[in-house]
BANUMI-739302 format. One record per residue (C-alpha): residue number from 1; residue in three letters; chain; y, z, x. Coordinates in pm, 1 decimal. Example, Ala and Ser with C-alpha at 12.3 -4.5 7.8 and 13.67 -1.06 7.14 Angstrom:
<rs>
     k     r   c          y          z          x
     1   Ala   A     -450.0      780.0     1230.0
     2   Ser   A     -106.0      714.0     1367.0
</rs>
This chain:
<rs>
     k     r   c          y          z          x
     1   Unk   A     6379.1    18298.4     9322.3
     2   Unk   A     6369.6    18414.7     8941.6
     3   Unk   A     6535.7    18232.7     8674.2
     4   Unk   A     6781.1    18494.6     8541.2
     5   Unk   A     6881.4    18278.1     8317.4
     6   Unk   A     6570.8    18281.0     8061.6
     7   Unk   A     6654.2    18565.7     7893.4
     8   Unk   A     7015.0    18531.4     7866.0
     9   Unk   A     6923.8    18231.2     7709.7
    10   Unk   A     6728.1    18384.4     7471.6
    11   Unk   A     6974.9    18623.7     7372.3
    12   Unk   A     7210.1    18325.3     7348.3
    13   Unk   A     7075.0    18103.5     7136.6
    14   Unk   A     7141.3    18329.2     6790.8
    15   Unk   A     7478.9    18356.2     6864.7
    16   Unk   A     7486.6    18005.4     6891.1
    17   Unk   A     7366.7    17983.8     6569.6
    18   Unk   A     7611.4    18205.1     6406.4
    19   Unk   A     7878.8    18024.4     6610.8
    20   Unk   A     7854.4    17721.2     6428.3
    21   Unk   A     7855.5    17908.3     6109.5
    22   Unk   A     8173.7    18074.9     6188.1
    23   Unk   A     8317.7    17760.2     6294.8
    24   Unk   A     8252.2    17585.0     5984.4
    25   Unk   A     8423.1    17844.2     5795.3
    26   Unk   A     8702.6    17864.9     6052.6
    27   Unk   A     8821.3    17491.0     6068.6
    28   Unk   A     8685.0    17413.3     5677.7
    29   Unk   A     8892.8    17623.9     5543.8
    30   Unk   A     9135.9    17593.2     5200.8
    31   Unk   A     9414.2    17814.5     5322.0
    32   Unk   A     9454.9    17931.4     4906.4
    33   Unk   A     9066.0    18046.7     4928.6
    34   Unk   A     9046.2    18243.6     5214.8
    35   Unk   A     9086.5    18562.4     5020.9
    36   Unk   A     8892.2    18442.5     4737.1
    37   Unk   A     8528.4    18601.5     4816.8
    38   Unk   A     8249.0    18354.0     4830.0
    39   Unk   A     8164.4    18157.7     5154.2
    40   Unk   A     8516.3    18363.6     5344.4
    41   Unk   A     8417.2    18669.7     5182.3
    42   Unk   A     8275.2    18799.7     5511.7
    43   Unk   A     8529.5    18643.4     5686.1
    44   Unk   A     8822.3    18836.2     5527.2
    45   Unk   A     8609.5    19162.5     5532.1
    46   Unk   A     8616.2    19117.3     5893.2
    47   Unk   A     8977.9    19113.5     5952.1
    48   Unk   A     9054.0    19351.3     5658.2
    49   Unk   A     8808.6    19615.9     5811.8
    50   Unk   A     8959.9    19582.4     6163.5
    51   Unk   A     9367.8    19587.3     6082.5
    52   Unk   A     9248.5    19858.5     5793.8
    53   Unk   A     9114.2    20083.8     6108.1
    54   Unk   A     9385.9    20029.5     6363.5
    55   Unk   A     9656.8    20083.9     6094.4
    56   Unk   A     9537.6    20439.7     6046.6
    57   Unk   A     9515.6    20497.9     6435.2
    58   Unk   A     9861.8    20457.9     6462.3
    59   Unk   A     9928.2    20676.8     6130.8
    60   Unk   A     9923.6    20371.7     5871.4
    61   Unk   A     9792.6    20403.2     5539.2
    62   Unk   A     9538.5    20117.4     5607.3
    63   Unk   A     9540.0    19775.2     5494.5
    64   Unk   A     9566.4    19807.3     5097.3
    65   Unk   A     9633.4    19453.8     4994.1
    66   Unk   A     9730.7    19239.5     4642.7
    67   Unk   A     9592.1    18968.5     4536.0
    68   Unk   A     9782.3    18678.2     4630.3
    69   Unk   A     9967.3    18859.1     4924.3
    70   Unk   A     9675.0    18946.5     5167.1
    71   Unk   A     9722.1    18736.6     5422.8
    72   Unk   A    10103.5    18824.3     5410.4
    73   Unk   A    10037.8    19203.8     5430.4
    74   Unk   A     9801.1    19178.8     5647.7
    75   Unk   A    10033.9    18974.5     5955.0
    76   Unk   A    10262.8    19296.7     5845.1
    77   Unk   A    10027.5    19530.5     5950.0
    78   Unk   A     9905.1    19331.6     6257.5
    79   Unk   A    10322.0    19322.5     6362.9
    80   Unk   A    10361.6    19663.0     6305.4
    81   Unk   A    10088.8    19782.4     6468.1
    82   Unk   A    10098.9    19520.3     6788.8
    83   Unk   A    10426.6    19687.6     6867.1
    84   Unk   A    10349.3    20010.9     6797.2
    85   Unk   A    10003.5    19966.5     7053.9
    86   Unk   A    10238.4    19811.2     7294.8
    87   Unk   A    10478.2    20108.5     7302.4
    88   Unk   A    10222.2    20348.5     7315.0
    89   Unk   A    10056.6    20156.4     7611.4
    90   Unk   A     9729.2    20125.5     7433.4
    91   Unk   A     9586.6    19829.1     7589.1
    92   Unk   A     9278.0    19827.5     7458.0
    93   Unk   A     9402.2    19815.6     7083.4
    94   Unk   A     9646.9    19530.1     7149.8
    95   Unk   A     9370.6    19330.2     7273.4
    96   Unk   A     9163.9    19392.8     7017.2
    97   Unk   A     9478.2    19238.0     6778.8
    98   Unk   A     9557.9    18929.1     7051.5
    99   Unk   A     9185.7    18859.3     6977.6
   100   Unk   A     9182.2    18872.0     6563.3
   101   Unk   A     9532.9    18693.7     6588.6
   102   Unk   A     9318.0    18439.9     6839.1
   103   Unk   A     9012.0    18428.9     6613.8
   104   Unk   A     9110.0    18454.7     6274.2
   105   Unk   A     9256.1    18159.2     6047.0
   106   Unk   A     9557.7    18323.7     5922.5
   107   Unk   A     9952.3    18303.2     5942.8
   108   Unk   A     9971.0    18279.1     6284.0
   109   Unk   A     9715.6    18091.3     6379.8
   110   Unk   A     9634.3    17713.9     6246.2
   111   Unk   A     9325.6    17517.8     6183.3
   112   Unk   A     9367.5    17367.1     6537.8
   113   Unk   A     9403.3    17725.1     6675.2
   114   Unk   A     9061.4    17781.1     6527.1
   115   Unk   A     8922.2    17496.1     6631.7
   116   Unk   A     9041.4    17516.0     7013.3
   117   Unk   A     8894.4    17914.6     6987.1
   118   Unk   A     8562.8    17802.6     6840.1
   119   Unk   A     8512.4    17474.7     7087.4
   120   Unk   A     8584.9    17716.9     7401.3
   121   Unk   A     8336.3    18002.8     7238.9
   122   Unk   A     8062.5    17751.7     7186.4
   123   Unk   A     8091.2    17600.2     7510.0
   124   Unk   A     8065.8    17942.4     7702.2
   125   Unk   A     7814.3    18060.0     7483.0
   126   Unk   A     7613.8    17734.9     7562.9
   127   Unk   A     7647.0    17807.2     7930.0
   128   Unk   A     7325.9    18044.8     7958.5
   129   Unk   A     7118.3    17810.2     7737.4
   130   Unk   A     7174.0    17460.0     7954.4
   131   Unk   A     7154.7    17698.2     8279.3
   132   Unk   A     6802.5    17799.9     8159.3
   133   Unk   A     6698.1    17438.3     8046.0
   134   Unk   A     6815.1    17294.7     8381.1
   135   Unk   A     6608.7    17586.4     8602.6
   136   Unk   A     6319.4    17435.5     8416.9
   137   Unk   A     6428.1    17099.3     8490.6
   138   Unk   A     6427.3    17172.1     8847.6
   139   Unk   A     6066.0    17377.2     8827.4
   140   Unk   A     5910.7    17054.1     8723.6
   141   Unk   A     6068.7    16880.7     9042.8
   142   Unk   A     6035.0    17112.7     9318.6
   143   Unk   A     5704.2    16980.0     9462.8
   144   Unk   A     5439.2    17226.8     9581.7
   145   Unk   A     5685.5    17517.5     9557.7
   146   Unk   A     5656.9    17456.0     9166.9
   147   Unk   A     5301.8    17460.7     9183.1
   148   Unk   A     5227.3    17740.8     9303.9
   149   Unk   A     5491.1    17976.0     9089.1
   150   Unk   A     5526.9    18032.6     8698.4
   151   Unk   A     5732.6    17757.1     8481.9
   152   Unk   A     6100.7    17881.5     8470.6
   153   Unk   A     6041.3    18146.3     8752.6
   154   Unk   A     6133.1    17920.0     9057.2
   155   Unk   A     6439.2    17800.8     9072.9
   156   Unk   A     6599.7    17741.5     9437.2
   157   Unk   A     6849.3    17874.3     9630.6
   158   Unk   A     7146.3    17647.5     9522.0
   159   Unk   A     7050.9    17639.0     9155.7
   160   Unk   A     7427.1    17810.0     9130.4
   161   Unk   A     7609.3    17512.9     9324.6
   162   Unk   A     7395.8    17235.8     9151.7
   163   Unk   A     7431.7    17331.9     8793.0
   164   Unk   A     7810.7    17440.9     8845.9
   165   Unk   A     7892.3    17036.1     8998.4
   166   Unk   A     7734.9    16928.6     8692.8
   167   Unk   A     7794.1    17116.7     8429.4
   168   Unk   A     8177.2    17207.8     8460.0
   169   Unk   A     8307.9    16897.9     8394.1
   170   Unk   A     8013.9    16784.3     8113.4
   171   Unk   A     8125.7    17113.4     7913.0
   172   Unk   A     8499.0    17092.5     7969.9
   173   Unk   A     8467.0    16732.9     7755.0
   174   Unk   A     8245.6    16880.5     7535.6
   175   Unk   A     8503.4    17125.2     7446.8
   176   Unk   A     8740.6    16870.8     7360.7
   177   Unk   A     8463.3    16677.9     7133.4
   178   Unk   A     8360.3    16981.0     6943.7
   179   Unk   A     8761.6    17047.2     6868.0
   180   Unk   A     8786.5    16688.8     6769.7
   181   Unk   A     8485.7    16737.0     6516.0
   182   Unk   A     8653.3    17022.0     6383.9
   183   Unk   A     8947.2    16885.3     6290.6
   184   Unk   A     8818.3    16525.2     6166.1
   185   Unk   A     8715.2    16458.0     5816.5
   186   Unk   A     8436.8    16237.3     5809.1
   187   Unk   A     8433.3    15876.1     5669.7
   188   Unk   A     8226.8    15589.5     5567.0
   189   Unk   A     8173.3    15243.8     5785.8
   190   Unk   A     8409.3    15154.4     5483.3
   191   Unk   A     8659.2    15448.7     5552.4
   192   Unk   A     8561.8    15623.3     5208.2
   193   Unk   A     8590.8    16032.6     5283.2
   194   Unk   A     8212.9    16148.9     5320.9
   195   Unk   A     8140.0    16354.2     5025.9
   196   Unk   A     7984.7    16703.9     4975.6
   197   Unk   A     7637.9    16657.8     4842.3
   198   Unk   A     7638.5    16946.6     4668.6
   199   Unk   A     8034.5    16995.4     4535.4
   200   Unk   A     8119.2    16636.2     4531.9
   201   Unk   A     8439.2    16695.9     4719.0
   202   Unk   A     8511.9    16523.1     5059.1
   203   Unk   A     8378.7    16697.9     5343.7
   204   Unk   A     8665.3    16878.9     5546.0
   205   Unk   A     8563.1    16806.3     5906.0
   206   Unk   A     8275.4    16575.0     6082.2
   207   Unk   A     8175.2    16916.3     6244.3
   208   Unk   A     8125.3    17080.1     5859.4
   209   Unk   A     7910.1    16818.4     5815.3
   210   Unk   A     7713.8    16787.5     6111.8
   211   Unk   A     7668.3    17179.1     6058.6
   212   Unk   A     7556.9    17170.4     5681.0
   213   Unk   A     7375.0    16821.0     5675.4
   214   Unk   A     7307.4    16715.3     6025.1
   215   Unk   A     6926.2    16761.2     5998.8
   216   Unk   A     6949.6    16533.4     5686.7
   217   Unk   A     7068.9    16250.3     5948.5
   218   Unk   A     6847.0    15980.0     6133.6
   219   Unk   A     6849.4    15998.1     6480.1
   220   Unk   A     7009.3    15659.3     6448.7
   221   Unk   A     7334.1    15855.1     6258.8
   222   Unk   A     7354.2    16087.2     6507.9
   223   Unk   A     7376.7    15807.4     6774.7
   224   Unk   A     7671.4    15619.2     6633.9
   225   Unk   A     7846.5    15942.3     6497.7
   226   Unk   A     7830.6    16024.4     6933.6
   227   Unk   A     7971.6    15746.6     6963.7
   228   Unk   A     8227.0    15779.6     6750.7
   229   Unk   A     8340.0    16054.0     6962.9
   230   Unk   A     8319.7    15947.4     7262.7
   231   Unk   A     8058.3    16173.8     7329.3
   232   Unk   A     7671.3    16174.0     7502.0
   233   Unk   A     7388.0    16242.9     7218.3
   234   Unk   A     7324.9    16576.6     7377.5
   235   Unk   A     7625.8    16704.6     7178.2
   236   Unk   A     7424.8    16768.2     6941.7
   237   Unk   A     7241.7    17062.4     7101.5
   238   Unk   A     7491.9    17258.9     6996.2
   239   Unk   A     7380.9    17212.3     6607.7
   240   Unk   A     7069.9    17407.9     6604.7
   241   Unk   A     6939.7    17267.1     6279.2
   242   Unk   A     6972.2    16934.2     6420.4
   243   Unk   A     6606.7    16845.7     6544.2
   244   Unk   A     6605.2    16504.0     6714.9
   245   Unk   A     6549.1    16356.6     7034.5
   246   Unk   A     6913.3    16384.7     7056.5
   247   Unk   A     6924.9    16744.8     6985.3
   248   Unk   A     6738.0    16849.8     7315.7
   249   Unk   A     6509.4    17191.8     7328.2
   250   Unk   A     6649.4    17501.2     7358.7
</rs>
């Protein structure tokens, strides 16, 4: 049997990558910056361009925005425009807004929003990439079937059943640790706040941290931080820049 799950694991693993990015910015977030450019600057584009485009479906005049109100305007323009979709039974635009109100860090939608959002994308999004990594596991383990067939092309009839009994429950914690880490600050042994090498300010969440400085860490750090968590080192496959024996291949 092939393993269909190479290539989707290929495909997988950039989107990983931007994942954590996104998340960083998602759950780091100073609620007074967010329309301030810089690191959010793509960010706000994001969810300027989409409201901008739906509010002229419907009629609108777009989403034109002062400073110091955008966020404001724009949750007026995604209310007016949810019911307006709604009434006109245009399903595919008022999912488009239950997924930027799902998404994006805005009025409706907290830091722990975010984080819960992010922690359920990364773990799906994972799913190819540990399905791919445990075909190979089994190639090296099937015995003279193995042998005889490319690495990561035989994979056995109840690859589906295994990986599902052992996987569900691993990712469904997993979940839970990445939302912790997103919603943590770090600290010292000492309980000092963990502070930004490069702005001197405390670091907002152990996950910002792991995601800007994780490769920085020994592989002894890494351990305890796990630990800290409640978590298995192989957490930390889902930190790409992270290269340890903890970090696992993708």
């Amino acid at each position: 049997m092939t393993n269909t799950y190479r290539q989707a694991a290929l495909d997988a693993a950039p989107v990983q990558k931007n994942n954590g990015i996104y998340a960083d910015i998602l759950t780091s977030r100073d609620d007074h910056e967010l329309t301030g450019g810089g690191k959010y600057a793509e960010w706000f584009e994001g969810l300027r361009s989409a409201l901008d485009d739906i509010s002229r479906k419907f009629g609108g005049p777009g989403y034109h925005y002062k400073e110091g109100a955008a966020l404001e305007e724009a949750q007026k323009i995604y209310a007016q425009n949810l019911d307006a979709a709604q009434k006109a039974g245009d399903n595919q635009t008022v999912g488009k807004l239950n997924i930027l109100a799902k998404t994006y860090p805005w009025i409706n939608n907290t830091q722990l929003g975010s984080a819960k959002n992010m922690a359920q994308i990364m773990t799906n999004t994972q799913m190819p990439i540990d399905q791919n990594r445990f075909a190979r596991y089994m190639v090296s383990s099937t015995g003279a079937a193995g042998k005889f067939l490319p690495e990561s092309e035989y994979v056995g009839e109840n690859f589906a059943e295994q990986y599902n009994r052992r996987a569900q429950p691993l990712q469904a914690k997993e979940a839970t640790v990445l939302e912790k880490m997103m919603t943590t600050p770090p600290v010292t042994a000492s309980a000092d706040p963990i502070k930004d090498p490069e702005t001197g300010k405390p670091m907002p969440t152990m996950f910002s941290f792991l995601q800007r400085y994780g490769d920085k860490l020994s592989g002894k750090q890494l351990k305890a931080i796990a630990a800290e968590f409640g978590a298995d080192p192989s957490i930390f496959r889902y930190f790409p820049r992270i290269r340890t024996q903890y970090a696992g291949a993708q």
